[in-house]
N, C-alpha and C positions, 0 to 999 in steps of 0.2 A: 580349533578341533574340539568337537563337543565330547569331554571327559566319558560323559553315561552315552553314550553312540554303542548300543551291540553291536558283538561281535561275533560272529560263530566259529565257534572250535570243533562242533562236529554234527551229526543228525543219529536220531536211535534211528538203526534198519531194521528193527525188528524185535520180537520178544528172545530169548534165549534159555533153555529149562524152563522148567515151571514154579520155580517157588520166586518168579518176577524180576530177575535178571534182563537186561536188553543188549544187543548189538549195536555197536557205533563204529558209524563211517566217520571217522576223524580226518579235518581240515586244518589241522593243528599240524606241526612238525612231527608230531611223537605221544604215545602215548605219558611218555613224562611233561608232557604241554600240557596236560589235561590236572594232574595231581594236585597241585598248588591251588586250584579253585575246587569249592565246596557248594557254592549258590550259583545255581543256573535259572536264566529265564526271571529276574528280577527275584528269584527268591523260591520261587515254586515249585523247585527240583531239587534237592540234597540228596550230593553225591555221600556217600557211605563205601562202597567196595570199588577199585576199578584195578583191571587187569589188563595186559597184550593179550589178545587173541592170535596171535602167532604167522595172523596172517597180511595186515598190515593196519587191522583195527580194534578193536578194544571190545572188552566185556564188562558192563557197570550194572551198579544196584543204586539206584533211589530210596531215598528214607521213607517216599509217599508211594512208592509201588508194590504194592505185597503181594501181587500172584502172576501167570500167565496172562490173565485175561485184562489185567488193568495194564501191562507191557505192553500188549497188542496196542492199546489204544493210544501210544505213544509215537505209534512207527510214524517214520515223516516229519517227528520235530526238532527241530534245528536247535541246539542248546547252548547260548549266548552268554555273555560276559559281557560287562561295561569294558569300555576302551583302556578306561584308568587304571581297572584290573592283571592288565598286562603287563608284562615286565618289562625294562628301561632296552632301548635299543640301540648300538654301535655306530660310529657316525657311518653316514652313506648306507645305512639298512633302513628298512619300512617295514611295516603290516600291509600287508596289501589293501586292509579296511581303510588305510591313513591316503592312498593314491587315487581311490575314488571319488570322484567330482575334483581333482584337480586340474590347473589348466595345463595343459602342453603348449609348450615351443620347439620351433625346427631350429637347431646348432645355430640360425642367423639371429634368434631373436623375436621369429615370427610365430605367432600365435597361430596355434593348427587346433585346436577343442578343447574339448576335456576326457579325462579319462572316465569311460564305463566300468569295463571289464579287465581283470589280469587273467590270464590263462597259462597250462604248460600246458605242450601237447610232448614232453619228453627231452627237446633241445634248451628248454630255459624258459624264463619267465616273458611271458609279451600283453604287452599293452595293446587295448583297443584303445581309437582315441574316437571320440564322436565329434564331428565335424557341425557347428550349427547350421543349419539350413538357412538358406541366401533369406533376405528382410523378415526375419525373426530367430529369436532365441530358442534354442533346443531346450529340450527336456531333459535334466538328467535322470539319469536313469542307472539305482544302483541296483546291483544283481547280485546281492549277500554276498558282501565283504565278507572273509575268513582270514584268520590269526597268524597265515604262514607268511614268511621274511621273503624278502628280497630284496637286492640293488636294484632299484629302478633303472632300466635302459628301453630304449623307443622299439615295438616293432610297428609292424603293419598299421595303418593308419583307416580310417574308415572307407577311406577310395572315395571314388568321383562323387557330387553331389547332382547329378544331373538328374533331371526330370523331379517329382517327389520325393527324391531320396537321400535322408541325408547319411545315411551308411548302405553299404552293400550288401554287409553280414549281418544278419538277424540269429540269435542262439533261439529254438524253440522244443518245447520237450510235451510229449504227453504225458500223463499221468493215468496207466491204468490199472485201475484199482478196485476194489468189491466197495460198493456202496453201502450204506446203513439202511435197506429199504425202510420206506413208511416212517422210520423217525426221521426228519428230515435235520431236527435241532442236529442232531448228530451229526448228520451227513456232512452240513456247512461244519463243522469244527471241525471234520476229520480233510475235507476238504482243503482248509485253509493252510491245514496242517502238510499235506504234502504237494502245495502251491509252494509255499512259504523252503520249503525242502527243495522242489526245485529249481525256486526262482535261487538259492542260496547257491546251486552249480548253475549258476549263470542262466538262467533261461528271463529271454523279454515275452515272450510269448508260451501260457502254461493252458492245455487244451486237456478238460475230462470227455469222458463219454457221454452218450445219453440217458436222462433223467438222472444223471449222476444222486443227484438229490431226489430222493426220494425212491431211486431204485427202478428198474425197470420191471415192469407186473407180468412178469412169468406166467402167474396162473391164467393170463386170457390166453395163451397157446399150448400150456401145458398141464391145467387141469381139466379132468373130464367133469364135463356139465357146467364151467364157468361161464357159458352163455347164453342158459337156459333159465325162461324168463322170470326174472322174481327171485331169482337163486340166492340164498340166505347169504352163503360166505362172497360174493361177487358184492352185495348190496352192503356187508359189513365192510368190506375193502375201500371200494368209493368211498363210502362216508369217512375212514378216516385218511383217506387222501384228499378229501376238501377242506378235511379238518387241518393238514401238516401242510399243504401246500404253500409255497411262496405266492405275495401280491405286489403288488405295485408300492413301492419305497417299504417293503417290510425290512424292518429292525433287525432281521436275525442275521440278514445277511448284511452287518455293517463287519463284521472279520473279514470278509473279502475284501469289500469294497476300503477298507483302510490298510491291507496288504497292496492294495493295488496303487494308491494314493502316496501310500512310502515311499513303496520300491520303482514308483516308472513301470510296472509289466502289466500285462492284457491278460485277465483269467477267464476264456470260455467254458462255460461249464453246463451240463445237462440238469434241469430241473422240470421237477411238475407245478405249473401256472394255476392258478384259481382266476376266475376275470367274473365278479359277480359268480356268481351260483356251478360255473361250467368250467372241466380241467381243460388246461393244453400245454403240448407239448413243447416245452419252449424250450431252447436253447440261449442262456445270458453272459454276455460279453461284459463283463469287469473292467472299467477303464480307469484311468485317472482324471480325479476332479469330475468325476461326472456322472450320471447315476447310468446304471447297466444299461448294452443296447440289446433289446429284444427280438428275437425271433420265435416263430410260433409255429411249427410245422402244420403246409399247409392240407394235410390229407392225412391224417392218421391208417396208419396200414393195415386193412381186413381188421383181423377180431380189436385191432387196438381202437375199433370206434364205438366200443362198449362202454368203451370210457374218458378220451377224449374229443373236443370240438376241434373244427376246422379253424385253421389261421388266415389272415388274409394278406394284403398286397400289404399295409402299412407296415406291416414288420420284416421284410425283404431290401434288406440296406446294409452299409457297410462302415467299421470304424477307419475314420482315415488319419492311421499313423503320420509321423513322418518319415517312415521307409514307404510307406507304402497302404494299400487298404487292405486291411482284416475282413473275410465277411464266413457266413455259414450258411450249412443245409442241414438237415436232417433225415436220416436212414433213406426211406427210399423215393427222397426228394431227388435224388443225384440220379433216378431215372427219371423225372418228368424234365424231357427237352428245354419245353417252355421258362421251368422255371432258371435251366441251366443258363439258357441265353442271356434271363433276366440278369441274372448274378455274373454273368462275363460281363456284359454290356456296363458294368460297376466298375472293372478292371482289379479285381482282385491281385494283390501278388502273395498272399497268403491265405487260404480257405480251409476250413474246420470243417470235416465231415465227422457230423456224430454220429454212431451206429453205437447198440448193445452190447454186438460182438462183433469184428470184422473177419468174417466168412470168407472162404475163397473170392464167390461174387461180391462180394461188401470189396473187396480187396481191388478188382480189376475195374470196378465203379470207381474208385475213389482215383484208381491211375488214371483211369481216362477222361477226368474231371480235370486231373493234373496238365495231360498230354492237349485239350481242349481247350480247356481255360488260361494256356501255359502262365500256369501259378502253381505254389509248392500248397500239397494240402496233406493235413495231420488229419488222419483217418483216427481218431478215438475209439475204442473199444474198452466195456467192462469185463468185469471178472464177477461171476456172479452165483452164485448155490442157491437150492432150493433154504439151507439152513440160515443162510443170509437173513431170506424174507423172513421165518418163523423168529430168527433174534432181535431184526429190525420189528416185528409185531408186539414182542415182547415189550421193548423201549418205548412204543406208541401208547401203551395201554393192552394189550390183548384183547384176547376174544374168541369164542372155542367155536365159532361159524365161520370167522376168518382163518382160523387157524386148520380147521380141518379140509376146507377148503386146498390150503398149503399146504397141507401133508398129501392130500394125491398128487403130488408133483412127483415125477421120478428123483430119485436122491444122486444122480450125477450133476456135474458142472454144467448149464446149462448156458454162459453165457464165457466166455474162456479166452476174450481179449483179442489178439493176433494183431494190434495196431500195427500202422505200417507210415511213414512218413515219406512220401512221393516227391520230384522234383519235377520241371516242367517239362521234361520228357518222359516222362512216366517211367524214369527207373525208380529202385527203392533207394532210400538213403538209409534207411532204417525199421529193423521190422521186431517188434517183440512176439514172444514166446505167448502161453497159455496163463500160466500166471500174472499176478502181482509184478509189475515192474514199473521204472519211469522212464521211457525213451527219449532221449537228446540227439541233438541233429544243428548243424549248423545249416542254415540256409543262404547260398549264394546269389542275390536278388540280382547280381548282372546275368546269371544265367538267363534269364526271364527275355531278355533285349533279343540277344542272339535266338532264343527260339520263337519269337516275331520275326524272326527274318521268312519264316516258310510257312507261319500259321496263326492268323489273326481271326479268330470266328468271329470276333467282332466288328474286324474292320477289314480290311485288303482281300479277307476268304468270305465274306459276307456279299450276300446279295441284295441290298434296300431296296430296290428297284423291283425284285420280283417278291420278296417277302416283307413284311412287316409285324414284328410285337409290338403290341400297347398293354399296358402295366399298369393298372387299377390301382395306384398308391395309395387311396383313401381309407381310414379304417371301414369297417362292417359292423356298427353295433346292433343293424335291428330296427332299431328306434332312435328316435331324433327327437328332441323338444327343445319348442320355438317361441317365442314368444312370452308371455309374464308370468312367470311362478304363480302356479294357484290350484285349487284342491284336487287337480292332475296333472299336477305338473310334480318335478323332482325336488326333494327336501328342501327349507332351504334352514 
């Protein structure tokens, strides 16, 4: 057992008064679980006050937090302790950090996995065990060990391995949450921050909204005159989204990419793409071991193509787990037919639909992406103000053409979440509110089998015979060079 292994004892949920006090969700037994440590996070939190908040979590002050607004920027971090940290345990008791990656046997002696996930759902403590998948080795996959005790005993086992899958239950959770518009550096930290939050209540799969990074640009539909030609604060906006925009193997986002690489989980998340000189809307899938898989939405919606380009066939693909394949669309991709079939024809058994906000229609789209595709899909939505973009502008740099631009926006919520997590009959398993929250959902992947018994778009309800798609997988650069580097040809 590796001694310096974090552990998480709890997550700030939030600020609390204003002279920088925060809320905690404690994963800890009690708030007296928490007192004894002083250093959190390798060092970079000292605790100073903690109290019972009465309700069944806690109120603390940090040495390095001194107001409302440096609190905020905490919500969603998970606050860890070395393993060695913890106090000696009773024979027959564990951490439940100590059971993860362990192997299981059945009472005979026979080797059934390793353990993933501990869970109570109110009757006791149960073990997931993840079964490795027939001629190769599983992945483990930890899902933020926490500090509470238990007697280990066996439940539920991961079930059949049949077809692709080596477990049946998939945990998946959205994250919907107000973005850092236009600064993006932010956006990825706060990002990681409430990944790392949810992956910590078990999620293998953690889904943002669109353009999470970077923020969704409000002003093309909600300021007057933003697409009127030559327009000062439009022309000021672009440029510093070319400026913050993510590229290809950019540095900034190695937070994710080594959250993902720890922990075994999938982080799809909405950002704005630079590809040479032009934005696009891309949606990036965080995997393990492996650099993000792209998608770039292919038709940007009315005014959003004041500022973003078209994607093409090459980025239309799917990651393929071992439950199963991950894939996405974006907003009002989930109306173009074509592309729906393309991405069924994939066989998804989990799909991320990114929207801004999910709207009533964003909502019965996403179900019947569900009920069609019979795969489970987390419909993302942000949460988003006008005062967003003006604080995200701030963090960029400023600028009082972009800025006044941003002030004729109306001053209500303009972008207000409603995710909704579907099953493959399109009921809801999960649906969040207007604000800030993180939705969890357990995903039952045999449901998926049973409802192919009455509805295959892709195969048995298909008709090859009378229809055909063909799928242009090729990228689109434009241009092509052929032949020997020379005083027109590319750098070398």
């Amino acid at each position: 057992m590796d001694p310096d292994r974090p552990v998480t004892l709890a997550a700030v949920a939030g600020a609390h008064g204003v002279a920088g006090e925060v809320r905690l969700k404690l994963f800890a037994e009690s708030v007296a679980s928490l007192k004894p440590h002083k250093a959190f996070n390798r060092g970079a939190l000292t605790l100073v006050k903690l109290r019972d908040d009465g309700k069944g979590g806690a109120i603390a002050r940090f040495a390095e937090i001194a107001d409302r607004t440096a609190a905020e920027t905490l919500r969603g971090t998970p606050l860890t302790v070395p393993r060695s940290a913890l106090p000696p345990l009773g024979d027959g008791e564990y951490y439940h950090a100590d059971l993860i990656g362990l192997p299981a046997v059945s009472t005979a002696g026979e080797p059934l996995g390793a353990c993933v996930a501990v869970a109570n759902f109110g009757a006791g403590d149960v073990l997931e065990i993840e079964r490795p998948p027939p001629r190769r080795q599983a992945r483990r996959a930890v899902h933020g060990p926490d500090a509470r005790r238990s007697r280990a005993r066996m439940g539920r086992t991961a079930g059949d391995l049949g077809g692709v899958r080596a477990m049946t239950r998939v945990q998946a959770a959205i994250v919907q949450a107000a973005p850092v518009p236009l600064a993006i550096n932010h956006g990825i930290a706060k990002a990681a921050r409430l990944a790392c939050a949810a992956i910590a209540e078990g999620a293998q799969i953690v889904a943002f909204g669109e353009t999470f990074l970077g923020g969704y640009p409000l002003w093309l539909d909600e300021a007057p005159g933003a697409a009127l030609w030559d327009h000062p604060g439009s022309r000021a906006l672009h440029r510093i989204l070319l400026e913050q925009a993510v590229v290809a193997g950019d540095a900034r986002l190695a937070p994710l990419q080594a959250l993902v690489d720890e922990r075994g989980a999938l982080i799809s998340v909405g950002a704005h793409e630079r590809v040479r000189s032009s934005l696009y809307n891309a949606q990036l899938l965080f995997r393990p071991d492996a650099p993000p898989l792209v998608h770039r939405k292919l038709v940007p919606t009315h005014g959003e193509r004041l500022i973003w380009a078209r994607g093409d066939g090459s980025t239309l693909g799917v990651q393929r787990a071992q439950w199963g394949n991950l894939g996405s669309l974006i907003c009002w991709e989930h109306w173009m037919p074509l592309a729906r079939a393309a991405m069924h024809n994939l066989g998804e058994a989990v799909h991320v639909a990114a929207w801004p906000t999910v709207r009533e229609t964003y909502a019965i789209a996403s179900r019947h992406y569900a009920f069609e595709g019979r795969c489970f899909v987390l419909a993302a939505g942000l949460v988003q103000h006008r005062d967003d973009l003006i604080e995200g502008l701030r963090l960029a740099g400023g600028g009082a053409e972009a800025e006044a631009l941003i002030g004729a926006i109306g001053t209500e919520a303009l972008n207000r979440g409603g995710s909704v997590i579907a099953a493959p009959d399109a009921r809801v398993l999960a649906q969040a509110g207007e604000g800030e929250e993180t939705l969890h959902a357990t995903l039952d992947l045999a449901e998926i089998g049973g409802a192919l018994a009455a509805l295959d778009s892709d195969g048995h309800y298909s008709r090859p015979d009378v229809f055909t798609l063909t799928v242009d997988a090729k990228p689109r650069d434009g241009v092509v060079w052929s032949g020997a580097t020379g005083s027109g040809g590319p750098a070398s």
